[in-house]
C-alpha positions as CSV (number, residue, x, y, z in Angstrom):
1,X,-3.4,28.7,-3.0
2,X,-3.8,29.5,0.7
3,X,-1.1,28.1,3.5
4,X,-3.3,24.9,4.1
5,X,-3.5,23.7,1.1
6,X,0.0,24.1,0.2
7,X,0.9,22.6,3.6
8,X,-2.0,19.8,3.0
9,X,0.1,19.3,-0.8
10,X,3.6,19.2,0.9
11,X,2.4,16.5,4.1
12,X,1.0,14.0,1.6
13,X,3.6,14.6,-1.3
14,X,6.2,13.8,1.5
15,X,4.1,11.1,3.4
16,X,3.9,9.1,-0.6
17,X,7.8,9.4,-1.0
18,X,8.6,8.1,2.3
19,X,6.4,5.1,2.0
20,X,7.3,4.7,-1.7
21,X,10.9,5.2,-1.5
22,X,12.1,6.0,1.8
23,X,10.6,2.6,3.4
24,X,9.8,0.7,0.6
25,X,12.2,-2.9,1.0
26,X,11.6,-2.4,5.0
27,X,9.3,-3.8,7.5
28,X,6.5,-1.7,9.2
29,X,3.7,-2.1,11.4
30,X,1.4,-0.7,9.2
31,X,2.5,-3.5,6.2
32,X,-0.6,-5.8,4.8
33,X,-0.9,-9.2,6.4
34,X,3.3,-10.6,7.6
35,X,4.6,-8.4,4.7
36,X,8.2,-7.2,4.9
37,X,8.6,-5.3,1.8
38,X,6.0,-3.6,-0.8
39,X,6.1,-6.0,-3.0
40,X,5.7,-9.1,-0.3
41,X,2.2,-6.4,0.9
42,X,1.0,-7.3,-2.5
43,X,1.6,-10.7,-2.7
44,X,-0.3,-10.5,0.4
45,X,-3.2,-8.6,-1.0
46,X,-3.5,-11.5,-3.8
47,X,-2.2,-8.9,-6.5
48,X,1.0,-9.7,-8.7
49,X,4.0,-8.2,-7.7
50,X,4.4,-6.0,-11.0
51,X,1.6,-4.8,-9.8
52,X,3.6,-2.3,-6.8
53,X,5.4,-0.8,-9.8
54,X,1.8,0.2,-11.5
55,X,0.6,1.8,-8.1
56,X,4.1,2.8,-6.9
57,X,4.6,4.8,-10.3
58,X,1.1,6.7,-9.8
59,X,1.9,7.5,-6.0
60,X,5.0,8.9,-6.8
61,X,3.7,10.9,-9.5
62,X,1.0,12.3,-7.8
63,X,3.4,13.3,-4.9
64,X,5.1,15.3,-7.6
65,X,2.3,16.5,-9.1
66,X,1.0,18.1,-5.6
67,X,4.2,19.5,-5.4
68,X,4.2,21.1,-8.9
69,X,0.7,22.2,-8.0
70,X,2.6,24.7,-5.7
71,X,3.2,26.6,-8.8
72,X,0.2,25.3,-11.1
73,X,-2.5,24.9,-8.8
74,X,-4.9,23.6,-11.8
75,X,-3.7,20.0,-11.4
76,X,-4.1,19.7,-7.3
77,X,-7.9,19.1,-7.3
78,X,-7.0,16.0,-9.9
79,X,-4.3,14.3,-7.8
80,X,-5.8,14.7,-4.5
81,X,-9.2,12.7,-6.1
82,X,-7.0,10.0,-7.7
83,X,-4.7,10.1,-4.2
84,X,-8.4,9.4,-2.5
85,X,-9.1,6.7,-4.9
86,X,-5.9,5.3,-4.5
87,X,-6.1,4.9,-0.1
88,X,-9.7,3.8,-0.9
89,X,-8.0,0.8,-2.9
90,X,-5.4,0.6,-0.4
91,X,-8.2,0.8,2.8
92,X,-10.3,-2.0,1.3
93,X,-7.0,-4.3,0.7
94,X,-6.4,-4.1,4.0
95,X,-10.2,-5.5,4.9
96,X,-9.9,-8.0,2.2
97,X,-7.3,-9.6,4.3
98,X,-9.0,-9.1,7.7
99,X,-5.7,-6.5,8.8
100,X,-6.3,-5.0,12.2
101,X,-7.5,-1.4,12.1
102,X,-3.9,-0.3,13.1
103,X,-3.0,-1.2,9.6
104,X,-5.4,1.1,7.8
105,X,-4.2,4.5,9.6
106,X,-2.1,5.6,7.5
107,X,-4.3,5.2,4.4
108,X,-7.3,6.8,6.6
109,X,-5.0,9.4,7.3
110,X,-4.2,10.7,3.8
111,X,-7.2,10.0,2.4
112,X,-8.9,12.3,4.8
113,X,-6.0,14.7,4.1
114,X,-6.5,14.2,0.3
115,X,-10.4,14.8,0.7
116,X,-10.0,18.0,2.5
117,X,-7.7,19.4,-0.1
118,X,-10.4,17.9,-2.9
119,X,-12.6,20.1,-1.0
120,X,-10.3,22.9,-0.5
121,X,-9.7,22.8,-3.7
122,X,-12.7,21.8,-6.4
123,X,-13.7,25.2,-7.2
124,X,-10.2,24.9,-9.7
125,X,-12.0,21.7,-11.4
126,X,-13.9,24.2,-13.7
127,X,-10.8,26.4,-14.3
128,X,-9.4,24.1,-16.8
């Protein structure tokens, strides 16, 4: 693994636990629709509520995974495509509910950081 992908592994690891722990019963500017919580952002989005635990529990896996993949860089390629996937999803709730673009940054964000280390990183996909 070279310095940028571990560093690409460690800023979205750390961006997932913040969101998903850190700030996850508080208000942001960045929350779907008048949100103040996670679970109220779903609501918003028209999913169930449960729902936050089904993504929430794949976020914070996948922040742990990218971590592991420090040591057992096999599995990064896999988590950064289902990270993507996941800020896709989270991207097109935000247009579903006509947010302003400020809302979508931080899903851009890390799904362009995920992609790069996709990229940085698909030559392990056949490794395995």
């Amino acid at each position: 693994m070279t310095i940028v992908t571990v560093t690409l592994q460690i800023i979205i690891s750390l961006g997932l636990i913040n969101v998903w722990l850190l700030r996850y019963h508080k208000a942001t500017s960045f929350r779907g629709g008048q949100a103040k919580s996670m679970k109220e952002e779903f609501v918003a989005y028209g999913l169930p509520a449960n729902f936050t635990y089904v993504i929430g529990f794949l976020k914070l896996a996948a922040a742990i995974l990218l971590i592991a993949g420090i040591w057992y860089p096999v599995v990064v390629p896999k988590v950064a495509l289902l990270v993507s996937i996941l800020m896709i999803g989270a991207i097109l709730m935000h247009l579903k509910i006509k947010d302003p673009l400020i809302k979508d940054l931080p899903a851009i964000g890390v799904l362009i950081l995920s992609t790069a280390l996709l990229l940085l990183t698909r030559d392990l996909l056949t490794s395995y």
